[in-house]
Each structure stands twice: as C-alpha cells, then as structure tokens.
VOGU-3710 file (C-alpha; in Angstrom, 3 decimals, decimal comma):
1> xxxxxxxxxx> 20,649/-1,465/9,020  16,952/-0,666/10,385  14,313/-1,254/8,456  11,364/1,397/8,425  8,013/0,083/6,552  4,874/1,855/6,296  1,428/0,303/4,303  -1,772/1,464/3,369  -4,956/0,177/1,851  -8,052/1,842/1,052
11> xxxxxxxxxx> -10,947/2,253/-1,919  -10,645/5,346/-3,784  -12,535/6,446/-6,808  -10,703/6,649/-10,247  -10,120/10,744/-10,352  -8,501/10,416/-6,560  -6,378/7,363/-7,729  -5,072/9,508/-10,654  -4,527/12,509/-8,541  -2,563/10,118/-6,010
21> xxxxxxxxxx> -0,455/8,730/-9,163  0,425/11,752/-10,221  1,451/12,842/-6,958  3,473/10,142/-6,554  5,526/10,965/-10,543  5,620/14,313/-8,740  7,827/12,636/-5,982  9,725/10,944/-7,982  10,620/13,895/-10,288  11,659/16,300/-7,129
31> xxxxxxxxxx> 13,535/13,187/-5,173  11,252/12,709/-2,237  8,274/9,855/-2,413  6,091/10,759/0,693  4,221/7,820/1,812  1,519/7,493/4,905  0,547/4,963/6,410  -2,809/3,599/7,948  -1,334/3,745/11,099  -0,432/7,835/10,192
41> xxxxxxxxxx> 3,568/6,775/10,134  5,232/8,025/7,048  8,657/7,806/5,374  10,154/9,966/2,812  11,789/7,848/0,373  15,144/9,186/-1,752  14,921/8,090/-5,161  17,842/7,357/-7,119  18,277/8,160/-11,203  17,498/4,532/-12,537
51> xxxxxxxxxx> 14,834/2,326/-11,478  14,016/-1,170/-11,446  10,400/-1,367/-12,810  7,833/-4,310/-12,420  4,247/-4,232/-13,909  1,662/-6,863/-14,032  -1,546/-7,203/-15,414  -4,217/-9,729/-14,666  -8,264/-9,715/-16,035  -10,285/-12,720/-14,587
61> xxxxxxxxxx> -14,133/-12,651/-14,908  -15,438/-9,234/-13,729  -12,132/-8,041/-11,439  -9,367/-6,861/-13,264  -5,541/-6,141/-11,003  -2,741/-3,963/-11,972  0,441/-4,028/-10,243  3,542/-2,016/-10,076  6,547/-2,319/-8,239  9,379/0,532/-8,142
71> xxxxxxxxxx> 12,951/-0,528/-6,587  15,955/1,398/-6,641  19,427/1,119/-4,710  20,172/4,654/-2,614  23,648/6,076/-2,121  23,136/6,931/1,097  20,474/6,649/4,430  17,157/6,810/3,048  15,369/10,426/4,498  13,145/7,971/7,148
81> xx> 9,966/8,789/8,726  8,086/12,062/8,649
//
C-alpha cells in the first residue's frame, strides 16, 4: 500500500486558527478533510463514522501546547492527492 503524507507548519493568529478549525469540522462533517502542504501537495482524506481521538494538554512557564490527534480506519483507498 503507498503511503501519501503531506505537513505543514506556520504562525497564525487566533481568529485564522479558529477559521482553519472550523474548516477542518466542516471536512469532517461532509467526508472530505482537505489538507495542503508547505510544499503545495495536498490529499483529500475520507473519513470514516467513528474516530479514534487523542488530546493533550501541557502549560509550562509562559508557553502553553495543545495537541490533537484524529485516526480512523477507511473502507476503502483513501481519495489521495489533490
């Protein structure tokens, strides 16, 4: 099976991050999770009724992290790049 990966990382300011969240929900609601890359690659991701959620929190000093990870198992070939 190939394996198709695509990464960003960037500062945004808190009303873009929210926008980008919701856009993301948005995905998930109408079963295709669009995500670009730096590189300008992309994948369409499929997602399936029930997820596997992760969240972690961490506050140390001044810098505080949230994380969130979303895995799910797909029926069939994910929708690949864009």
């Amino acid at each position: 099976m190939s394996k198709d990966k695509v990464s960003f990382r960037c500062m945004l300011p808190r009303e873009q991050v929210a926008c980008w969240l919701e856009s993301l929900a948005q995905g998930i609601r109408s079963g295709c999770v669009r995500l670009e890359g730096n590189d300008g690659r992309g994948l369409c991701l499929a997602p399936s009724p029930v997820f596997e959620v992760e969240a972690k929190a961490k506050l140390k000093d001044t810098r505080a992290k949230l994380e969130m990870e979303l895995e799910w198992t797909t029926s069939g070939p994910l929708m690949g790049e864009l």
